[in-house]
N, C-alpha and C positions, 0 to 999 in steps of 0.2 A: 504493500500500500504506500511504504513510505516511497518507493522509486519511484510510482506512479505520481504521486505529488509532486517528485522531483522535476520527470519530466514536465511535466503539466508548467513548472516554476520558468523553468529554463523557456521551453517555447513560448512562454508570454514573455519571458523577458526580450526574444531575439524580435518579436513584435513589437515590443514597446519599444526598440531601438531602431525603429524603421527598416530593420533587413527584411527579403523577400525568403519568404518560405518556399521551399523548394518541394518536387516530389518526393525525391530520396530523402528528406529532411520526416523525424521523428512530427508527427502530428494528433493531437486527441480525434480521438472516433465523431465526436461533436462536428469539430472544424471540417473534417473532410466530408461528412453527412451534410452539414450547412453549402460546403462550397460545390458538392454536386446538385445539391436542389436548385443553389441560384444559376450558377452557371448552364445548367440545363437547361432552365426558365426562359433564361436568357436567349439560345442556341435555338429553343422553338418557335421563342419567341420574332427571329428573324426572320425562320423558313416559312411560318405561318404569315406574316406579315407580307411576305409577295404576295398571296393572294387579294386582299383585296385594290393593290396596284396592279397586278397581271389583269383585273378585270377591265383594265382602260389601255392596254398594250396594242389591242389594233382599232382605238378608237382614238388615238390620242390627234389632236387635231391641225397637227403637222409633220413631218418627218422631220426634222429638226427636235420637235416635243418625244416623238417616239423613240430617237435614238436616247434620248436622254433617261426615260424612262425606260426602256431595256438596260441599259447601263446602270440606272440605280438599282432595278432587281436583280441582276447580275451583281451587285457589291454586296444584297442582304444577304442571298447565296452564298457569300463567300463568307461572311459575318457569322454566319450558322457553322462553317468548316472549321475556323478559327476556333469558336466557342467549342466546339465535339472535343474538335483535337486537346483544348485546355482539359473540359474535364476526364476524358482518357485519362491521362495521366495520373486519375487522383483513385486509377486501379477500378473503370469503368467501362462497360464497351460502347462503342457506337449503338451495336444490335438493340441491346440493353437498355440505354437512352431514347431510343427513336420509339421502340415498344411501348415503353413508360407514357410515352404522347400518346400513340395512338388507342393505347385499352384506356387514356383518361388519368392515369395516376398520376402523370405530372400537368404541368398549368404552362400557360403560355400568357402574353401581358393581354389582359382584358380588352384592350384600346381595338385588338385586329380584329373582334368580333361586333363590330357597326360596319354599314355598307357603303360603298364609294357610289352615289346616287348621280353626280355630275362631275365635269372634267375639274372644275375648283375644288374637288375633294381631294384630288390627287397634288393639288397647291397647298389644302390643308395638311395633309398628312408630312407632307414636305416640312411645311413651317411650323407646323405643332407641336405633331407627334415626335418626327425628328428631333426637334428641338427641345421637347421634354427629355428625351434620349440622351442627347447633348450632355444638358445640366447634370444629368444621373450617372453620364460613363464616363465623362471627366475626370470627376471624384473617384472611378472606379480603376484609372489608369494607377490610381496610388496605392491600389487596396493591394494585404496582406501579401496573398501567392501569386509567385513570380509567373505561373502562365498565362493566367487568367489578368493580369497588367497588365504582359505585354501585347498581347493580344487586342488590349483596349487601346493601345497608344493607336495604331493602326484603324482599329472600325470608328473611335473618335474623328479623327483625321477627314477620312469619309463622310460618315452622317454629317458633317460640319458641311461638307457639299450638299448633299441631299436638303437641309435646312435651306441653303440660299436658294437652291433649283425652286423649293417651293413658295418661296417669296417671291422669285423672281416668276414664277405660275400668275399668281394672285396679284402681283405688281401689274403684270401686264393685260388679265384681266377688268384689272380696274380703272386702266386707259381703255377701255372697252365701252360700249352699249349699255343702256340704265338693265338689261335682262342679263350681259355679263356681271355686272355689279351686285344685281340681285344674286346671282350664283355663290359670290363670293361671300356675301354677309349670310346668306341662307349656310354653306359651309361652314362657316366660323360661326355659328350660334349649336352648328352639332356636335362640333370638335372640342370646344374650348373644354365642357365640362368632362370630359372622357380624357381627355387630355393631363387634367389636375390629378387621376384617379390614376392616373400611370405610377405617380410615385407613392400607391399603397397609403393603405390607414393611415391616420392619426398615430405618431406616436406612441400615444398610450395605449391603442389597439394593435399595435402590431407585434405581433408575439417575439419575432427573432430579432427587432431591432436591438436591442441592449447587449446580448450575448456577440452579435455581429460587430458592435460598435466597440467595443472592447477587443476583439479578434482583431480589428481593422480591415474587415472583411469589408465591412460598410466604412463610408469616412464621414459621411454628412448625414442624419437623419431626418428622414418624409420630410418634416414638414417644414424644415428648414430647405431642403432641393425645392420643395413646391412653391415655398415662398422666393423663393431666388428665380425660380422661369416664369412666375407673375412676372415681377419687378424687371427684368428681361423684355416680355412680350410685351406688355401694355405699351411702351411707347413704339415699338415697330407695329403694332395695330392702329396707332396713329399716323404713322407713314402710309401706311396702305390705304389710309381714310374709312374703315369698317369700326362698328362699335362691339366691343364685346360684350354677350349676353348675361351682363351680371350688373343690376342695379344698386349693388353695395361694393361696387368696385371704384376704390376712390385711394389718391395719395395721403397719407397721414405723415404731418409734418412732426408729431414726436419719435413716432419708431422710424421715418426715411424709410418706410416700402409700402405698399401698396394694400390697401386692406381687400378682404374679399367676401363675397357670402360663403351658405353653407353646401357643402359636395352633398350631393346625393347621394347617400353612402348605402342605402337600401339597391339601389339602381346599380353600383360596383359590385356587392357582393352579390345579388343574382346574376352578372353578368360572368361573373365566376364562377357561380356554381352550378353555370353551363347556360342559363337562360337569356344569353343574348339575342338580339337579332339576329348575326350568324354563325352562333355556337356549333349547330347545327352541321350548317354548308361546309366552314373552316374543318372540322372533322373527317368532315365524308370526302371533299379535295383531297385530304392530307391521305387518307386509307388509299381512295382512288390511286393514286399517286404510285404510293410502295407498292399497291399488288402490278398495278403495270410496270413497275420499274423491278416487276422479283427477276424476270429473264436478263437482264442487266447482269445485276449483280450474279445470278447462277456463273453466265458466260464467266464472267472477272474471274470469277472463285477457277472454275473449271480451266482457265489462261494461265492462271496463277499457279494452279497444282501442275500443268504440264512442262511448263518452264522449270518448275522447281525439280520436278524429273526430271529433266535434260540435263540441269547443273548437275544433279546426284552422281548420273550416269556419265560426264564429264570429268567430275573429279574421282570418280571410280576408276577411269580410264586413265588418267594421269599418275 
């Protein structure tokens, strides 16, 4: 018992020293149980997220506009590789992970189960959701283990494009016709609130904040990141000239940030416990997906074991 306290002593202290925990590095069953959950989260969270921008890929309303959205889904693609590859290493498989999504065990972020209804939505998501992104994996380029940081220096870099792509959606929109302008404000009255709901509970309802924030798993808690992409967005919603849908959104000259009303927090947690508008569709995509994709993968496997014969059979011969 007592070496287990030891260890326990030592790895918080190589954390409180700001060193990067490594895989071969001694870790509590906690930390590594904690950083496969989020990191997973994370990971689904980007491959499920094409989908509701793939549903604007051959509608988008220029070739110019389509290259650029091919190219963003093409980088969350890659944002999900990174994330796999990070938690592998914390002695998980890919197979294992990607299962976890699809029977439901694991969670993907709330925000990808609302529908992209017009082409400003895919402006929205750019400028919002991205950007609630932003605020959240910034802070996450510092956190604890060293894969899962570096990983983030990288997909921040990124999503910091995808942000402007969707300002620059919505900017140009609103050089547009009074029915582009309506698009834009009808968007950003469905986004904002779902948008807030990205960085999870309050505080005092969220269960693994404290234990994470102590780990350095997390570096900034909910509702300090939420308050910080208010104080962020509100004045580039000014620039765009749209008003955002919250009547107690106003600057408070004692605290210097932006005060806000109340999340609809009955509205997050249904939306997580499946009952979104496309809880649903976002599932049955993602299944559809791997069973078409099982002949893929057989081929790989099957390429893989024949080559690995031939080497065998090579170095037998030598």
């Amino acid at each position: 018992m007592s070496n287990i306290n030891s260890l326990d002593e030592q790895f918080q202290n190589i954390v409180d020293q700001e060193e990067k925990i490594e895989p071969r590095n001694w870790m509590p069953d906690a930390y590594r149980k904690t950083l496969i959950r989020q990191i997973s989260q994370h990971a689904h969270s980007e491959v499920v997220g094409m989908l509701p921008e793939g549903n604007w890929l051959t509608r988008a309303p220029s070739l110019r506009r389509k290259l650029g959205l091919l190219a963003k889904v093409q980088d969350e693609a890659g944002h999900g590789l990174y994330l796999y590859s990070a938690a592998e290493t914390l002695g998980i498989s890919r197979n294992e992970l990607i299962d976890q999504l699809l029977t439901g065990k694991a969670k993907y972020s709330s925000i990808f189960n609302y529908p992209t209804l017009t082409w400003a939505d895919i402006g929205a998501i750019g400028w919002l959701v991205d950007g609630a992104a932003i605020v959240n994996q910034v802070a996450l380029t510092r956190t604890s283990y060293g894969p899962y940081s570096r990983a983030m220096v990288r997909i921040c870099k990124e999503e910091s494009f995808h942000q402007r792509q969707g300002f620059d959606i919505l900017y140009t929109m609103m050089q547009g016709t009074p029915e582009q302008k309506e698009m834009v404000q009808d968007a950003a009255n469905r986004w904002w609130w779902p948008s807030l709901m990205m960085f999870g509970p309050t505080d005092k309802d969220s269960p693994h904040s404290a234990q994470s924030m102590k780990w350095k798993i997390k570096r900034q808690a909910n509702d300090a990141l939420r308050q910080k992409f208010i104080d962020m967005t509100v004045p580039q919603a000014a620039v765009l000239g749209i008003t955002l849908p919250d009547p107690d959104l106003k600057w408070n000259e004692t605290t210097g940030h932006y005060d806000f009303g109340e999340i609809d927090w009955e509205e997050f947690y249904q939306v997580i416990a499946g009952n979104g508008p496309c809880n649903q569709e976002r599932m049955a995509a993602r299944i559809k997906a791997h069973e078409d994709g099982a002949w893929v993968r057989e081929a790989a496997m099957v390429y893989a074991e024949k080559h690995k014969n031939d080497d065998q059979i090579r170095t037998s011969i030598a």
